[in-house]
ZAFIPA-627920 format. One line per 2 residues: number of its first residue (from 1); for each residue x, y, z of N, C-alpha, C. Coordinates in Angstrom, 2 decimals, decimal comma. Example, Ala and Ser with C-alpha at 12.3 -4.5 7.8 and 13.67 -1.06 7.14 Angstrom:
BEGIN
1> 13,19:-5,69:7,80:12,30:-4,50:7,80:13,20:-3,30:7,80  12,85:-2,25:7,08:13,67:-1,06:7,14:12,90:0,03:7,87 .
This chain:
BEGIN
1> 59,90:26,67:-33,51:59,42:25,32:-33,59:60,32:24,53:-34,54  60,18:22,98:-34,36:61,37:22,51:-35,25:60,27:21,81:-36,11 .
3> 61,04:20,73:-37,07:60,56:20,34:-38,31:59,33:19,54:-37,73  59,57:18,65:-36,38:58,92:17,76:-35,65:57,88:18,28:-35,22 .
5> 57,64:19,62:-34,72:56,80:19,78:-34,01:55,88:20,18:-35,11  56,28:20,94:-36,19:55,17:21,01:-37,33:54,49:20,04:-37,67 .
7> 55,89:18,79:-37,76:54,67:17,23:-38,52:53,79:17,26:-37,07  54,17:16,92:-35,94:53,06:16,44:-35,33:51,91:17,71:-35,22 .
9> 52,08:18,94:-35,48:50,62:20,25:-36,12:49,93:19,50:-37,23  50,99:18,83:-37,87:50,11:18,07:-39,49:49,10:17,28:-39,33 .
11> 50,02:16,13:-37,85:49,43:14,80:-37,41:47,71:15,56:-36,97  47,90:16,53:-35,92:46,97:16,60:-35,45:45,90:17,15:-36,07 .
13> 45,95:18,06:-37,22:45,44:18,92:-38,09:44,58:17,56:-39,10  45,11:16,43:-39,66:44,70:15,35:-40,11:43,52:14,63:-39,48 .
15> 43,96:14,65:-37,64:43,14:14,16:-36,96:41,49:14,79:-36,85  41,78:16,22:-36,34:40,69:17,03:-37,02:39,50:16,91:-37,97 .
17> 40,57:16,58:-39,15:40,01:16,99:-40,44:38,97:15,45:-40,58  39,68:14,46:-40,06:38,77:13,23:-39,75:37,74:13,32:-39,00 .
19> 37,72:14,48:-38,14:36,52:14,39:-36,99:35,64:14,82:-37,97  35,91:15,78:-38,64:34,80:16,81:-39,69:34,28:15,94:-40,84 .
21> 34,39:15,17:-41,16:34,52:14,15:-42,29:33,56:13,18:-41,45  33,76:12,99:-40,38:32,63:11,96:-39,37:33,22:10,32:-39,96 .
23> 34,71:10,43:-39,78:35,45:9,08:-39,83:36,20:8,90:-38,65  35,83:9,54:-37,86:36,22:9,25:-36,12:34,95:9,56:-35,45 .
25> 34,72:9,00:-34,34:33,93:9,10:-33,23:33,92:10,16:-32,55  33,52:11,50:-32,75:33,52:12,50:-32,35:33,57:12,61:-30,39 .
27> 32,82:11,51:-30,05:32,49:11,46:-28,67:34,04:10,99:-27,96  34,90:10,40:-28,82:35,84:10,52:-28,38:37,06:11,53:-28,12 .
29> 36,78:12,40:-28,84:37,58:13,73:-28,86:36,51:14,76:-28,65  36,47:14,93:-27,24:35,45:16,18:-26,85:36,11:17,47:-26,86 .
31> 37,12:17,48:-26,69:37,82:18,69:-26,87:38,82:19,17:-28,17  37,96:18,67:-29,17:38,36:18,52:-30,97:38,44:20,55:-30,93 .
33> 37,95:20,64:-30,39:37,49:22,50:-31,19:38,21:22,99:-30,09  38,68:22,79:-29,06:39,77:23,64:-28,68:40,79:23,71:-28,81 .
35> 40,90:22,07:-28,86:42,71:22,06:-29,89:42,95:22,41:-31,14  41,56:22,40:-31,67:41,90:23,55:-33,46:42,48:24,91:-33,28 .
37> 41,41:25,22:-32,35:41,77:26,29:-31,94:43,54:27,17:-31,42  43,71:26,33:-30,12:45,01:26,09:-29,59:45,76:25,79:-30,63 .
39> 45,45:25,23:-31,73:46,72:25,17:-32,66:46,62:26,15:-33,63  45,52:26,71:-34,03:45,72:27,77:-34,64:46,35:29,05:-34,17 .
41> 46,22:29,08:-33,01:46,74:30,20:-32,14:48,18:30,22:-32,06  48,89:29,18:-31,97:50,10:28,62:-31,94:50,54:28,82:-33,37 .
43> 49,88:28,11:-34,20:50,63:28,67:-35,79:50,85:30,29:-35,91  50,02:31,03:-35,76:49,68:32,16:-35,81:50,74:33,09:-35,20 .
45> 51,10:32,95:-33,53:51,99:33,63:-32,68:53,12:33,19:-33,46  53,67:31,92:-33,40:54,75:31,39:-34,43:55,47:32,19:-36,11 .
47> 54,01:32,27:-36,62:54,28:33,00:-38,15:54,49:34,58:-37,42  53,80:35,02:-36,35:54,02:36,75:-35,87:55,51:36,62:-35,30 .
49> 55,80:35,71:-34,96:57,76:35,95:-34,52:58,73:35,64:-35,72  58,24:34,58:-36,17:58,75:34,76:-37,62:58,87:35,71:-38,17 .
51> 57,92:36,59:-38,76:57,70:38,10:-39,46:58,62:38,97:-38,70  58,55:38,86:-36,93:59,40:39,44:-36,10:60,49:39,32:-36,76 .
53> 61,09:38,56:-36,38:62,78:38,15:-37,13:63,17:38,39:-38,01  61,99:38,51:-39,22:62,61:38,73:-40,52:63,06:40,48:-40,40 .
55> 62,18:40,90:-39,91:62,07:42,86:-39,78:62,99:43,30:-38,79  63,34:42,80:-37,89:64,17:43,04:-36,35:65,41:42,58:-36,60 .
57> 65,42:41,82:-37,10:67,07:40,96:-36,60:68,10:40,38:-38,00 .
């Protein structure tokens, strides 16, 4: 992943953190908890190839 795609993980991670806070309209982001999700999953596989690389290569 490049520097960009992290800020926009930040952007969206911010967005989130507003839904939880109840300073956005929740009804507008119905699918708030799968994209936490989906992005956590994504950080996660990301940091496991990372670790890859450091040990492998």
């Amino acid at each position: 992943m490049t520097d960009s795609d992290f800020k926009n993980i930040e952007d969206i991670q911010r967005i989130l953190k507003y839904l939880d806070q109840g300073k956005l309209d929740p009804s507008a982001w119905p699918n708030a908890l799968q994209l936490k999700e989906s992005l956590n999953k994504l950080i996660d596989e990301h940091k496991e190839y990372m670790d890859h690389m450091k040990l492998h290569h």
